[in-house]
C-alpha positions, -999 to +999 in steps of 0.1 A: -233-233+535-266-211+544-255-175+547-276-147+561-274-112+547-284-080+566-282-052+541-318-042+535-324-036+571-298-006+573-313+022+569-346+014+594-319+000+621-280+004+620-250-025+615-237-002+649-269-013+666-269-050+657-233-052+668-243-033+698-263-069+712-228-090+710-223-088+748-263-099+748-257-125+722-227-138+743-248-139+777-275-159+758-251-183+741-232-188+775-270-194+794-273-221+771-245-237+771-242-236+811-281-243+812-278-215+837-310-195+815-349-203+820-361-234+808-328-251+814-343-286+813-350-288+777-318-281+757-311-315+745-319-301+712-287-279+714-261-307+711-285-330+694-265-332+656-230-339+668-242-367+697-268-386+671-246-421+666-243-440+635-263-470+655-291-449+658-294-438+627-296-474+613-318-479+641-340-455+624-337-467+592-342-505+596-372-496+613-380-474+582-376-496+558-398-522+577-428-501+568-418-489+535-415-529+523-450-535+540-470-499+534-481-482+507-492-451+528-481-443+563-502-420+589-482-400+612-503-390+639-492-361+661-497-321+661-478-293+661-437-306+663-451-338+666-456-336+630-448-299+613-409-307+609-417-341+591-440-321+567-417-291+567-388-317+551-409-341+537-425-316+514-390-297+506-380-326+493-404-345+478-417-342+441-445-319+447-472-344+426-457-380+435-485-385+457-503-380+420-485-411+403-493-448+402-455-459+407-440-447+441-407-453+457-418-450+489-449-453+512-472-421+509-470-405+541-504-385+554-514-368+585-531-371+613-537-357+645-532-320+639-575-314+643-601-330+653-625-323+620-650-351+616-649-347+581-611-348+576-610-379+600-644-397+580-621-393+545-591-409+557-600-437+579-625-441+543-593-439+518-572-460+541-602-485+541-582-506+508-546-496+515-517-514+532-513-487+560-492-483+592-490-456+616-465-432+636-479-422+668-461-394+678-468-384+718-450-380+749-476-383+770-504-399+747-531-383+764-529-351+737-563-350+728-565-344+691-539-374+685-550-395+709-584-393+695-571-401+660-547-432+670-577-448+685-594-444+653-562-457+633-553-487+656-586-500+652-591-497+618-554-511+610-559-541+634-593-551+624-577-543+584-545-559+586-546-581+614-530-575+653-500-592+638-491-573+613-505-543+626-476-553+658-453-547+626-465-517+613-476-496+642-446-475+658-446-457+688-423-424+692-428-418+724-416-410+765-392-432+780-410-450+810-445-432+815-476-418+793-503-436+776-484-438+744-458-458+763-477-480+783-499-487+747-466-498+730-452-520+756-488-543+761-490-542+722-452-555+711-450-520+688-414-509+680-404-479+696-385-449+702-379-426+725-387-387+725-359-373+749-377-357+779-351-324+779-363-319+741-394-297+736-421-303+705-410-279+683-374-285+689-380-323+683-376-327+642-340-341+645-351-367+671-372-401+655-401-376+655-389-363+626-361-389+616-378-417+616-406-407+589-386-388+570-365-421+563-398-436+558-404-413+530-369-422+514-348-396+522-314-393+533-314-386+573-271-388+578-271-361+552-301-342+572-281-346+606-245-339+586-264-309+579-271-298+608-240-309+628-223-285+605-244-255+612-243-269+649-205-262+649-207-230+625-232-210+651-212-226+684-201-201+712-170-194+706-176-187+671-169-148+672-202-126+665-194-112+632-190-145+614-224-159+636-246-164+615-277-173+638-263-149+666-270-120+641-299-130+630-312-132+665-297-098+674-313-083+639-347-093+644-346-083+682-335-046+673-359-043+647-387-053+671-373-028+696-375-002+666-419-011+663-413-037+638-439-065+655-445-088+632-418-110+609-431-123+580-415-154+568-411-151+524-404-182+503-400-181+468-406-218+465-436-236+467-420-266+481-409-245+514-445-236+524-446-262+556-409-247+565-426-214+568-452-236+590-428-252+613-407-219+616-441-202+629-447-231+658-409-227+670-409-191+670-449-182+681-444-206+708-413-198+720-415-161+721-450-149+728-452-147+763-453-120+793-474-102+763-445-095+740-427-110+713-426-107+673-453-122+657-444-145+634-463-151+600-456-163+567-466-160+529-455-178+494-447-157+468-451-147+440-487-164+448-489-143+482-483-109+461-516-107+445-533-115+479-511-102+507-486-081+484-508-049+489-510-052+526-470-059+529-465-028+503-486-002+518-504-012+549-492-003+586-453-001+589-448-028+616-435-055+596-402-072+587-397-096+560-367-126+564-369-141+526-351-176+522-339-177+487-330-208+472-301-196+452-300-234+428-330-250+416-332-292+407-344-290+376-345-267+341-376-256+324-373-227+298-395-207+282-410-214+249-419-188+220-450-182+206-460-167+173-487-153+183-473-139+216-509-131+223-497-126+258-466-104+251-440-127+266-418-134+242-393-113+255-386-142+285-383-173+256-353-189+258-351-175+297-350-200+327-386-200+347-360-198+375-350-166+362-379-148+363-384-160+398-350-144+405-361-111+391-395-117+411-379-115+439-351-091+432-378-068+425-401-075+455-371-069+481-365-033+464-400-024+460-408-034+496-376-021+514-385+013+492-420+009+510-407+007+547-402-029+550-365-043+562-356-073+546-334-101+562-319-128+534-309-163+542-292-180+508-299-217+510-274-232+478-303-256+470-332-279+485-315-309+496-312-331+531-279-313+537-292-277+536-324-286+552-303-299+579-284-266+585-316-247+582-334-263+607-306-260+632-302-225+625-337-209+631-335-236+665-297-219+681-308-185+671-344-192+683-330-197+717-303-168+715-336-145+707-354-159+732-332-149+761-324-116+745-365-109+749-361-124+781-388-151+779-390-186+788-383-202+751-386-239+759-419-234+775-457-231+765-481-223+793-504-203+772-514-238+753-529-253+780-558-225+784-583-239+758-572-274+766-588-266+803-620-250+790-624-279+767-622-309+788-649-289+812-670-285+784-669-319+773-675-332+809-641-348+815-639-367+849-624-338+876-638-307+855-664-307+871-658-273+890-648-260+854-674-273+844-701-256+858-679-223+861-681-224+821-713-229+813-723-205+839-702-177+816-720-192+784 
């Protein structure tokens, strides 16, 4: 199981003060359950794990396995937690240089619809120009431009490619119910689809087929992603008392400190393979949290890389900082350290050592040196990178995401502050009924 530790942070805040939010913590966890808190309509994220059947998971997977026998890459088009959790799992799991190899297991998956670069959009529609490729559209609504916009270039080029027959085959659509472009798209095109559940927000989305369903695609184990977090589901539940809560103390922990001037959290991984984690984790908690001007700031470095970029700023610059480290305590494979004769570069003292090892003492010796330097430092122990533990992570920063949320008292399930440049961009590019906008811009340009 993940377990959190607190230490490092006493001595900037107290374990009296963190215990001192249980009655907060309790109110939160209740709000939820009731759906008596703000933003009540999208919690069906918070009993997702435990009601995900065994039918819909092979659902999932036939589907998945349709496009891995007739792909050999797969787009999946969508932004922010239309696509971040898929990456965030994807790329924990996968072989970081597969995508490097002529033999693969499983269909290459790539992105789309997370910009709208030219360039980015002109080199994969021309890579995908000799490849057997099908597509994901992830959208409620379909209209998002930046997906949209790609899925009309990928629909095209797969039909005209492939053929609308096989193309029926290997486009999907993850989408609403009843309603939305996406929707209407699938049903007059024959595309297999699923549903995104209307009470489930983007960024609380990765255990519905947003993320399940390409993450199958990719070949890995999605019972073992939901056992995972099913598991943490029941570990971080509300009548699980406070001291033995994991989430609930990590949402109290990071709340005091923020009360105490720390602003910004800073998300540390010690493994390469976590970078998109970091990613996902800044969309659920940026977006959740920063509104009614408050809220931590949530960013995010890899280290040891991010220690000779960032590592002078985090060790000496302005004291408003708090790092949460996730520490993968077991890594997949062993790699030692050969000697050297020569030992030009004075190493010899690590041959025979684990690389592991010297990651270990990496990090041992970042968390002193920064805690020593006025940064708190909140550890979460994952055993190892596999579906399981992903699982449990996932559900873990998504329970005590909402538990923080009402302790700040914000809206978490909402995002009104997303739609401001989506107003002044459809004036600028003369959309129908901006017109007022429109004119209103470029009168301020």
């Amino acid at each position: 199981m993940i377990s959190l530790n607190i230490e490092k942070t006493f001595g900037f805040i107290s374990k009296e003060s963190v215990f001192g939010y249980e009655a907060q913590v309790k109110a939160a966890q209740e709000a939820l359950e009731n759906g008596t808190g703000k933003g009540n309509d999208f919690l069906g994220w918070l009993h997702l794990p435990s009601s995900i059947t065994a039918e819909h998971l092979a659902d999932l997977k036939a589907t998945a396995q349709v496009l891995r026998d007739n792909c050999e890459v797969v787009v999946v088009a969508g932004i922010g937690g239309s696509y971040l959790g898929t990456r965030a799992v994807v790329e924990a799991l996968s072989n970081s240089f597969t995508w490097l190899q002529k033999e693969k297991t499983a269909p290459t998956i790539i992105y789309a619809g997370h910009n709208i670069g030219e360039d980015y959009l002109y080199e994969l529609t021309t890579f995908l120009k000799d490849k057997k490729f099908g597509v994901l559209n992830i959208s409620k609504s379909g209209t998002t431009t930046e997906t949209a916009l790609a899925f009309r270039l990928l629909k095209k080029q797969c039909e005209e490619q492939r053929g609308k027959e096989m193309a029926r085959k290997v486009i999907v659509a993850i989408t609403d119910a009843k309603k939305g472009a996406a929707r209407v798209t699938a049903d007059k095109e024959g595309y297999k689809s699923f549903i995104i559940p209307d009470n489930v927000g983007g960024r609380f989305s990765v255990l519905t087929p947003v993320g399940l369903l390409p993450i199958a695609v990719a070949g890995f184990d999605i019972e073992q992603l939901v056992a995972g977090a099913a598991d943490m589901e029941k570990a971080c539940g509300k009548d699980v008392p406070f001291a033995q809560n994991q989430a609930a103390i990590y949402a109290a922990t990071r709340n005091e400190l923020y009360k105490s001037g720390k602003k910004i959290e800073i998300l540390v991984n010690y493994n390469p393979k976590l970078h998109y984690v970091s990613e996902w984790w800044k969309q659920l908690y940026g977006e959740s949290e920063g509104k009614d001007n408050k809220g931590i700031f949530p960013a995010a470095v890899d280290f040891s890389t991010d220690l000779h970029s960032m590592g002078q700023w985090i060790q000496e610059g302005e004291r408003i900082i708090f790092e949460t480290v996730i520490s993968v305590e077991k890594v997949n494979h062993t790699l030692k350290v050969p000697a050297d004769e020569a030992n030009l570069d004075g190493l010899n003292f690590l041959a025979g050592k684990r690389v592991d090892e010297v990651n270990k003492m990496a990090e041992l010796g970042t968390q002193l040196a920064h805690v020593d330097g006025g940064v708190p430092n909140i550890r979460l122990v994952v055993p190892e990178l596999n579906e399981y533990n992903i699982g449990q992570l996932l559900y873990f920063f998504e329970i005590a995401c909402g538990i923080s949320g009402y302790i700040l008292d914000v809206n978490p399930f909402n995002q009104p502050g997303v739609e401001a440049y989506k107003k002044n961009m459809f004036a600028l590019l003369d959309k129908p009924g901006y017109e007022e906008d429109s004119k209103a811009i470029r009168a301020r340009l």
